[in-house]
C-alpha positions in Angstrom: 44.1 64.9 -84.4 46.8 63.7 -81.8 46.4 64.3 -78.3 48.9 65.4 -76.2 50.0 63.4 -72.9 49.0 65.7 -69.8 50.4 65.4 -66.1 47.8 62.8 -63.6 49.4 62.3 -60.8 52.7 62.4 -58.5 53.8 60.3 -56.0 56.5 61.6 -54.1 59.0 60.0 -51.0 60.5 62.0 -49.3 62.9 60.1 -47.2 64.0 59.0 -50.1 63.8 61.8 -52.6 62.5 59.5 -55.6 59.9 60.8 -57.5 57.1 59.6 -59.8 54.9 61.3 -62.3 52.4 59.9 -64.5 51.6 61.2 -68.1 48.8 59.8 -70.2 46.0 60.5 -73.0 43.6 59.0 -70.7 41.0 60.9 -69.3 41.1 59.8 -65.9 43.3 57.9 -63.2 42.1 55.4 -60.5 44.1 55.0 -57.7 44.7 51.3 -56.3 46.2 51.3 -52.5 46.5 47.8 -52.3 44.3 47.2 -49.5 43.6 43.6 -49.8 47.0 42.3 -49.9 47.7 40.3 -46.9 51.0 39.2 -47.1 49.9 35.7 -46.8 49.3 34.6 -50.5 52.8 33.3 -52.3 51.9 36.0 -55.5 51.5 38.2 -56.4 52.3 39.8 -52.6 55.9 38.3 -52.5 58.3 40.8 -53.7 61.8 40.9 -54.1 63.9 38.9 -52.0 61.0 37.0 -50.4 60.2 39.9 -48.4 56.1 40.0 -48.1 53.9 42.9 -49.0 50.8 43.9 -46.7 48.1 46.2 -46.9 48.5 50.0 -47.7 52.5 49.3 -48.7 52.1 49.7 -52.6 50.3 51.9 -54.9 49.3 52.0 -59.0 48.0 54.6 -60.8 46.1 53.2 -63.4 45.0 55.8 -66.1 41.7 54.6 -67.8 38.0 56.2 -69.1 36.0 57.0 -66.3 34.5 54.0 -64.6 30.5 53.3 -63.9 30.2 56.5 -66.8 28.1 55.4 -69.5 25.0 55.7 -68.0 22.6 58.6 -69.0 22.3 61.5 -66.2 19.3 60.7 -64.1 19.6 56.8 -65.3 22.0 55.5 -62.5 25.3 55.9 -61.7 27.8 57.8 -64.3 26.5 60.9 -65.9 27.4 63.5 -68.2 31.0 62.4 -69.1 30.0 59.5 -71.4 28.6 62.3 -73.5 31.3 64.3 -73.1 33.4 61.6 -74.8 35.2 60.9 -71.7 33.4 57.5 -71.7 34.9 54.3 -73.6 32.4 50.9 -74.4 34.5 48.4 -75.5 32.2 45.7 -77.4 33.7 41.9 -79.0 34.0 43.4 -82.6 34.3 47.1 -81.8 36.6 49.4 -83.4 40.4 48.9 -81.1 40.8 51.4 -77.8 44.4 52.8 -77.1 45.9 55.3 -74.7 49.2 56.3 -74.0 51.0 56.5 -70.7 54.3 57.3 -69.4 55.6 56.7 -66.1 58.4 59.0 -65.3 60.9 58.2 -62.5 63.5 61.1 -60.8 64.4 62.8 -57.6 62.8 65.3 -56.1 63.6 68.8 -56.7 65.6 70.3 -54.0 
C-alpha cells in the first residue's frame, strides 16, 4: 500500500520569518549541524558570493532508516526497530530502496 508523507521536522527564523518543514516516508531524520566546517577549505564551505561558511552556521535534515539499527536487541548497538521494519540493508543486488521527501519553504505564521 502507499504510505503517506508525515511532518519530521521544522526549522524556523525568526528574524527573518522564513520557515521550513520537512515531509518524508522515511522513518527517521538525522540532523547534521555542520560542525566540521571550518571555513578554510574552497568547497564545499564557500557559498554564495565567496562568503565562507564556519561551524554551527548551516543545517540538513536528512530523512533516512534508522542508523546503527539492524542489530538484534541484546547484540550491540540498534535494537528492536530493525524488526519493527524501521530498519533498511541495502546489499549489491538487493531489491531498490526509495523514500520520498519534500522540503517545504514559507513564512512564519503570524
Amino acid at each position: 500500500g502507499s504510505v503517506s508523507l508525515r511532518l519530521a521536522g521544522v526549522a524556523e527564523h525568526p528574524p527573518t520569518r522564513r520557515r521550513m518543514e520537512v515531509w518524508t516516508t522515511a522513518p527517521g531524520v538525522q540532523l547534521y549541524t555542520s560542525n566540521y566546517i571550518d571555513g578554510t577549505d574552497p568547497s564545499p564551505s564557500t557559498a554564495k558570493g565567496g562568503a565562507k561558511y564556519g561551524p554551527w552556521q548551516a543545517f540538513c535534515m536528512e530523512t533516512q532508516s534508522f542508523p546503527s539499527s539492524i542489530w538484534p536487541e541484546g547484540k550491540g548497538r540498534g535494537g528492536p526497530d530493525f524488526w519493527k521494519g524501521r530498519c533498511h540493508v541495502l546489499r549489491p543486488g538487493g531489491k531498490d530502496y526509495a523514500h520520498d521527501v519534500e522540503y517545504v519553504f514559507g513564512s512564519m505564521s503570524a
